[in-house]
C-alpha positions as CSV (number, residue, x, y, z in Angstrom):
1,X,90.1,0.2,31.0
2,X,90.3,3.7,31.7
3,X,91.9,5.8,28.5
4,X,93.9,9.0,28.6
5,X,91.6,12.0,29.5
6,X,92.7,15.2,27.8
7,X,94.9,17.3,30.0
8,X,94.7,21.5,29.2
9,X,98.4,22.5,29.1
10,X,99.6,26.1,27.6
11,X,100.8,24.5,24.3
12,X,96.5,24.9,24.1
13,X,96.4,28.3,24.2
14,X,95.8,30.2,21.2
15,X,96.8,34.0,22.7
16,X,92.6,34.8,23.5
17,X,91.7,34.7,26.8
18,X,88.1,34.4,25.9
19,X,88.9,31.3,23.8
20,X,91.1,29.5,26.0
21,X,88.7,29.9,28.9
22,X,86.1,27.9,26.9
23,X,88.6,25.6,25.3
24,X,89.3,24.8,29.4
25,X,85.8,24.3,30.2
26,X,85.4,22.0,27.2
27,X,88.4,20.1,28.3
28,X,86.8,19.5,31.8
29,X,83.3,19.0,30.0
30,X,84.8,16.0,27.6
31,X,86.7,14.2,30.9
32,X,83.3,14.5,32.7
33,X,82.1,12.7,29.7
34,X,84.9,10.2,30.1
35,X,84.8,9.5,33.6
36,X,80.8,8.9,33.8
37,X,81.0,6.6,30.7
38,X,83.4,4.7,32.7
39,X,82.2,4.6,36.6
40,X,79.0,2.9,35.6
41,X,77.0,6.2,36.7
42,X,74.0,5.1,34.7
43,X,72.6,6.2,30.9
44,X,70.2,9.2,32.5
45,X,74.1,11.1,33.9
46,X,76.0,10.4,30.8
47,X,72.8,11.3,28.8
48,X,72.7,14.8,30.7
49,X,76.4,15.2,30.4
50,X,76.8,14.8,26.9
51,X,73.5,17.2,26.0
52,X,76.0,20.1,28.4
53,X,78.7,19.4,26.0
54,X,77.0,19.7,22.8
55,X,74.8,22.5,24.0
56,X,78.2,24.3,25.5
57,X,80.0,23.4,21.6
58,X,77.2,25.3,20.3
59,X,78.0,28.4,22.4
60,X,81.8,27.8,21.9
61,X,81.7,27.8,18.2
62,X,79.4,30.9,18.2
63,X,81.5,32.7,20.1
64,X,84.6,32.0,18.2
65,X,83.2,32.4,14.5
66,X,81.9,35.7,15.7
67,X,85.1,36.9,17.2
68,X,87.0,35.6,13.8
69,X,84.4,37.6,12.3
70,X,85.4,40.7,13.8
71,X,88.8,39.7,13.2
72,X,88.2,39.4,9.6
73,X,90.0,36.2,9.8
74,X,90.6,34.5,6.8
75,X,89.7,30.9,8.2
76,X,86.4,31.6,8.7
77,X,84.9,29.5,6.5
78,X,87.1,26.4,7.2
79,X,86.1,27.1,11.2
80,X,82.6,27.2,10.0
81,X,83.2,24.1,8.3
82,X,84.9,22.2,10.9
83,X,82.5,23.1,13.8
84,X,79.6,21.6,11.2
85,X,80.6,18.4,11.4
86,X,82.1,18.3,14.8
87,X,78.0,19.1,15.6
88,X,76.6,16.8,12.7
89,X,78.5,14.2,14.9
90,X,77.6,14.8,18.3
91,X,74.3,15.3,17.4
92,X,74.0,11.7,15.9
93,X,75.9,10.3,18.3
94,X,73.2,11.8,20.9
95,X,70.3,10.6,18.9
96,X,71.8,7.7,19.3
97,X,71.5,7.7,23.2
98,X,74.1,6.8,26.4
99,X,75.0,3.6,24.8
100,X,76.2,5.1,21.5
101,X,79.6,6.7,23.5
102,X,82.1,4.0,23.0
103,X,85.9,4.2,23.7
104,X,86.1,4.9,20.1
105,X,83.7,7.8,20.3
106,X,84.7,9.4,23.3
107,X,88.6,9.0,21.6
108,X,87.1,10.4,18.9
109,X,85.9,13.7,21.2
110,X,89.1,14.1,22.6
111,X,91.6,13.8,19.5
112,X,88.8,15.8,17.4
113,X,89.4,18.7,19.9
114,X,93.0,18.6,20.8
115,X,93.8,18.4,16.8
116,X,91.2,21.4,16.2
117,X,93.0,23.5,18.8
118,X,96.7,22.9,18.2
119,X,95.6,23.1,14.1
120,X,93.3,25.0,13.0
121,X,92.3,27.3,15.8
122,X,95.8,28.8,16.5
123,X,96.3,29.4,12.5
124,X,93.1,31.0,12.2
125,X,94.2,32.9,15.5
126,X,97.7,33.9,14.9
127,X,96.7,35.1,11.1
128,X,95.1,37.6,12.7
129,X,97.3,39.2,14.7
């Protein structure tokens, strides 16, 4: 069964360039995810994938808690919060290896992102306009 990948659409933008730019690249990051867990590409491709999308989070979240920083943005701290257990959970989910990624993991990817977009990251971005 393939499930519904996440589709970028403008109602993901949150006004940054910057930010929207990664949010698309982790959009197309977490389908790759999808689409090698379900074509049977083998643990050693899914395995690689999935250590590219924590390692790109990492960079992601950086980015954007140094930019809310500088925008003196009164969600930091929830952000900061929020991209700490997005992490604690990928990691252990990695630990775990290939096998770990079930339907209900990789659903739990997509609707982790989409609802940190549409939620917290355009409050914390519009407050600071």
């Amino acid at each position: 069964m393939m499930m519904v990948q996440m589709e970028w659409s403008d109602k993901l933008s949150v006004g940054v360039t910057l930010i929207d730019e990664d949010h698309k690249k982790l959009v197309a990051m977490v389908n790759e995810l999808f689409s090698a867990c379900f074509a049977g590409v083998g643990d050693e491709v899914v395995t690689s994938i999935l250590a590219k999308v924590i390692d790109y989070t990492h960079y992601h979240f950086s980015r954007e808690e140094a930019l809310l920083r500088e925008l003196n943005s009164p969600d930091l701290e929830k952000q900061m919060k929020e991209h700490s257990y997005l992490i604690q959970q990928v990691t252990a989910i990695s630990q775990q290896g290939a096998t770990a990624l079930s339907e209900e993991v990789l659903l739990f990817l997509r609707d982790w992102l989409t609802h940190h977009i549409l939620e917290t990251d355009m409050a914390s971005f519009r407050s600071c306009r």
